[in-house]
N, C-alpha and C positions, 0 to 999 in steps of 0.2 A: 476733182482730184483732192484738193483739201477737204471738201466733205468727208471721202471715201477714206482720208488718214486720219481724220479725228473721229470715225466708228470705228474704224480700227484700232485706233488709242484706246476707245472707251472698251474696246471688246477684252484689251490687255487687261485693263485697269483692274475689271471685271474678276476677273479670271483668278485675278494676285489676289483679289479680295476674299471671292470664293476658298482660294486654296488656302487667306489664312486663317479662314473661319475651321477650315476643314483641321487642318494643321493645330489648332488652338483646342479643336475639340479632341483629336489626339492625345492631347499632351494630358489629358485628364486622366484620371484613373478609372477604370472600370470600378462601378458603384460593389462593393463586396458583399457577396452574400451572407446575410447574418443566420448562424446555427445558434440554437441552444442547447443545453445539455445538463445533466444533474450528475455529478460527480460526487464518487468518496472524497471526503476532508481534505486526504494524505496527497491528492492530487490538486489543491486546488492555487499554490506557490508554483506549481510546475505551468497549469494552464493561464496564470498573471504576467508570467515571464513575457519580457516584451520581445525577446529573439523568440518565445514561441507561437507571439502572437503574426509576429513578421511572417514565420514561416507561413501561417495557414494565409495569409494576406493575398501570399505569391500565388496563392492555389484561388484565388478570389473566395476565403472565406472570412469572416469575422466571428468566434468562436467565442459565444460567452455561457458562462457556466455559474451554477447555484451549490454550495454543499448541502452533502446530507449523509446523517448514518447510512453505511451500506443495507441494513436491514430495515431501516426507513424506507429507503430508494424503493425495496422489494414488495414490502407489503401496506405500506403508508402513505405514499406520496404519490401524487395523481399527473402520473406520467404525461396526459394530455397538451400539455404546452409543448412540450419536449423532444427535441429531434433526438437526442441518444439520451440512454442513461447507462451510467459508469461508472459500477459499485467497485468496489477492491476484493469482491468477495464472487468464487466460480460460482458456490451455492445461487448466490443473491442473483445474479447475473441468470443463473439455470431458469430460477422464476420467473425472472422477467420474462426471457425470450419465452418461456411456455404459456405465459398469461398473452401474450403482444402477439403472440405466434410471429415471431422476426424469423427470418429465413437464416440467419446467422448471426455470429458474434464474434470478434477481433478480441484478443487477448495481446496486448503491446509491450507490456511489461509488467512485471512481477518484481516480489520482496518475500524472502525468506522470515519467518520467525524467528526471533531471537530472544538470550538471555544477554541483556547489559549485566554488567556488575564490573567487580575491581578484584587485581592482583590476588588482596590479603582471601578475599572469599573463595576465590577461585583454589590457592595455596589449598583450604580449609577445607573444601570441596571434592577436594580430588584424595585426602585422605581418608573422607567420609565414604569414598567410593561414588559420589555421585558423578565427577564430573574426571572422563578421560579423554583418551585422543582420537579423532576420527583419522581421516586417510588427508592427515597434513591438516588438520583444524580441530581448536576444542571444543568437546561435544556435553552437553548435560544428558545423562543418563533419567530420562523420565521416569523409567520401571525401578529404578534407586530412591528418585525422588519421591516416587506417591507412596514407596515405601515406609520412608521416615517420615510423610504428611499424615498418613492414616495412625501413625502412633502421638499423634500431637508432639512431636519433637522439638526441642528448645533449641534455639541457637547455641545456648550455654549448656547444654545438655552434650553438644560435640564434644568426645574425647579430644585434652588437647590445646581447645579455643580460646587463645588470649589473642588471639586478633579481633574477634567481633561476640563476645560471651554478652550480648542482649538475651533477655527474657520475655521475647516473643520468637511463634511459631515460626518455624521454618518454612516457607511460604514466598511461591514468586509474588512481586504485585502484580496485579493487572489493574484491567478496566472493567467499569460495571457492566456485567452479562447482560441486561436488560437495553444499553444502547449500545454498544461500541462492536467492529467487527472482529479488531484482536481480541475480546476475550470469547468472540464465536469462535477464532483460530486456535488457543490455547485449550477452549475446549473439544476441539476436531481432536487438536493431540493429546489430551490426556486420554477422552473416552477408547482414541484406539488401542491404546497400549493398557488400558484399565481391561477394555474387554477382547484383548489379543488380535485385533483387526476391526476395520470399520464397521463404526454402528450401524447395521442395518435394519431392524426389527424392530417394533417396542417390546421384545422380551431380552433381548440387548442395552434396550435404552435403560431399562426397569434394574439390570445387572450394574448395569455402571452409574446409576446418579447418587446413590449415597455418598461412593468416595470423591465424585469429581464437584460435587455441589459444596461440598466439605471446602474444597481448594479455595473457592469464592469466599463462602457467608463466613471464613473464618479470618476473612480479611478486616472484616468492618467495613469501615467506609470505603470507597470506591470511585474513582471518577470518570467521566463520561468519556472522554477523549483520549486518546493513548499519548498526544503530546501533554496530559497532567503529568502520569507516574513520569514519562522520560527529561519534565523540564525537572522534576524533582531529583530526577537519578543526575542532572548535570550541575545543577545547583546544591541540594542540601548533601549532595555525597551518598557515601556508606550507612552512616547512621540512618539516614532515614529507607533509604530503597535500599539493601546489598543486590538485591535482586530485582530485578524487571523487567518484564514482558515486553517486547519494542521489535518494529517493523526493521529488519537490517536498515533499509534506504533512510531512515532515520538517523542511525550512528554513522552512515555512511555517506549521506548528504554534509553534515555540517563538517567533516574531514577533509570534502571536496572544497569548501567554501571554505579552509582554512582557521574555522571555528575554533578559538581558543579554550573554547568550554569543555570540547575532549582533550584530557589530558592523559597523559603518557601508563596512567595506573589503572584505567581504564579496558575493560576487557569486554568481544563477546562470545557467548558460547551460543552453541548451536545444537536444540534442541534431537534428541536421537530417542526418536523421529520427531521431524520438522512439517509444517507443513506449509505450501506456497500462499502468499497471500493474489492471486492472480487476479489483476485487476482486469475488467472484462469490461468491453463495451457491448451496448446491444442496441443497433441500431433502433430506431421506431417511425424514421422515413428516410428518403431519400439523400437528404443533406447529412443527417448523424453519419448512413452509412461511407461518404463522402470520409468524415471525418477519419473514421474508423481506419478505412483503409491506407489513408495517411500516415498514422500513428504507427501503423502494420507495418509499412515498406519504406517511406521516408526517412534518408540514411537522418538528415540532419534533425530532425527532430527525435528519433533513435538515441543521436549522441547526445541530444538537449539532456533526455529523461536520465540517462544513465549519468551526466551531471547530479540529478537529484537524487542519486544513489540507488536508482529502481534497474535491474534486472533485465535487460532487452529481447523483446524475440530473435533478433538477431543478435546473438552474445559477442560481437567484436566487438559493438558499441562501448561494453559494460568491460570490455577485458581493455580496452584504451582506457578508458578512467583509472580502471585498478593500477594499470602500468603505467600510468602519466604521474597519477597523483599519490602513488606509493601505499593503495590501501589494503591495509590486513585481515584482507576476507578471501575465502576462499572462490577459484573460479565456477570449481563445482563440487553442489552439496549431493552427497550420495544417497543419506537416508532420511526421502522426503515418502510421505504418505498423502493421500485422498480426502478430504474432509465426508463427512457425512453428507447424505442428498438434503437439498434445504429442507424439505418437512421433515426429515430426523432430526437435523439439527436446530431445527426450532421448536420442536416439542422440546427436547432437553431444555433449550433455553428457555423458558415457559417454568417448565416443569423448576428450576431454580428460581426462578424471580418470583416464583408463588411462595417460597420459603423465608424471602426478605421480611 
């Protein structure tokens, strides 16, 4: 009898042991599957975010990522390591998927084009006739602008201008054509309204590069990343940028973050026409596309992005931010256009940086 209640004890014993091994290995986390990915720049504060990294955790993913110019990403960089790559650019994206042959591609969120600048330019601007009103937002008249670029027009040359009478061209800045993807976007918009709709041809391309290659090489210097000309337009002011080329999610991230650096004189226009900077994923296996589809339908990383002032496929994301956090941009932009297919738009681009 006592034999038969001390294997019984020991079968208990047993048993508790077993269940808290069992119990202990539980309590662990499932090991997370690590994704890589190559991403545009303008993305790369959005995917460090530790609430974004949380999210993908929940999904067992661990999600790290490398930048690079959007038109790096496309023709430059040896996708091979890489579970997605995630230009900010459709063109760029269009490549990829037709080099990779991916069966698809996730578009999660977008940023419109923008003119930063201030008050007194804007004042100066609209009597120039360049800059009016859209349907409840102010808009820059492009077909005004390449007008007065193509005559080398002075600032001080504006009927008028004792707010800003500088003795340089009348000129948005950008970014150098040769790396960055906004001054691919800037040039989407000037060449369509240079040549009355998208460039499709090279007897189109050959019609519009005089004047839009003018808009660049008459800049001078130029810098590589579109956060130069934008830390310049928050720091050095008017004097140095009136004008600048910048991703809206830009001026509309640091308003969310309560950034003191915009301040209240501070304006943007919105190009007429505009075009979307659509940042595009394309899967290249199995885990990228994992990702992708997250970024697609996951309410709360939807509302992460629209934090960083990016444009959500789902727009309720992006119209709670604007309503929560009081931002003066419009819900929706009316006239936006198509950018060129990426071989048009990279011959163009070519076709300028051969002129530096």
């Amino acid at each position: 009898m006592k034999r038969a209640l001390g294997i019984g004890l020991a079968v208990v014993l047993l048993a508790g042991v077993v269940t808290a091994i069992v119990l202990g290995q539980g309590d662990k986390a499932a090991p997370l599957e690590s994704v890589r990915g190559v991403i545009g720049s303008e993305k790369l504060a959005f995917f460090a975010d530790q609430r974004v990294r949380d999210v993908f955790a929940r999904h067992g993913l661990k999600v790290e990522v490398d930048p690079a110019g959007s038109r790096q990403i496309a023709t430059a960089t040896d996708l091979d390591p890489y579970d997605f790559a995630f230009p900010s650019s459709a063109p760029a994206a269009e490549k990829i998927q037709r080099d990779r042959k991916a069966a698809r591609t996730y578009a999660p969120f977008s940023s419109p084009m923008v003119i930063a600048t201030f008050d007194p330019v804007v004042d100066l601007l609209t009597k120039a006739g360049v800059v009016g009103s859209g349907p409840g937002y102010p808009t820059f008249d492009v077909r005004a602008y390449l007008d007065l670029a193509a005559k080398g027009t002075r600032w001080d040359q504006l009927p008028g201008n004792t707010a800003y009478p500088a003795r340089r061209n009348l000129l948005v800045t950008t970014t150098d054509p040769r790396d960055s993807n906004s001054a691919a976007m800037y040039l989407a918009i000037t060449s369509f309204v240079a040549n009355g709709g998208v460039v499709s041809s090279p007897e189109a391309e050959a019609k519009v590069l005089p004047a839009v290659a003018k808009l660049f090489l008459d800049q001078g210097y130029t810098q590589s990343s579109t956060e130069g000309p934008f830390e310049d337009y928050l720091s050095a002011g008017m004097g140095k940028t009136p004008l600048v080329l910048a991703y809206e999610a830009q001026f509309a991230d640091r308003v969310v973050r309560g950034d003191s650096s915009i301040r209240p004189d501070m304006k943007l226009l919105y190009p007429a026409p505009t075009v979307l900077s659509k940042h595009t994923l394309v899967p290249l296996r199995g885990a990228g596309d994992r990702v992708g589809q997250l970024l697609q339908t996951d309410a709360e990383l939807g509302r992460l992005a629209a934090t960083f002032g990016f444009r959500t496929a789902d727009p309720k994301h992006f119209d709670e931010i604007v309503q929560e956090k009081n931002l003066t941009v419009p819900r929706t932009i009316v006239d936006v256009v198509e950018p060129p297919a990426h071989e048009a738009l990279e011959r163009m681009l070519e076709a300028i940086a051969k002129q530096y």
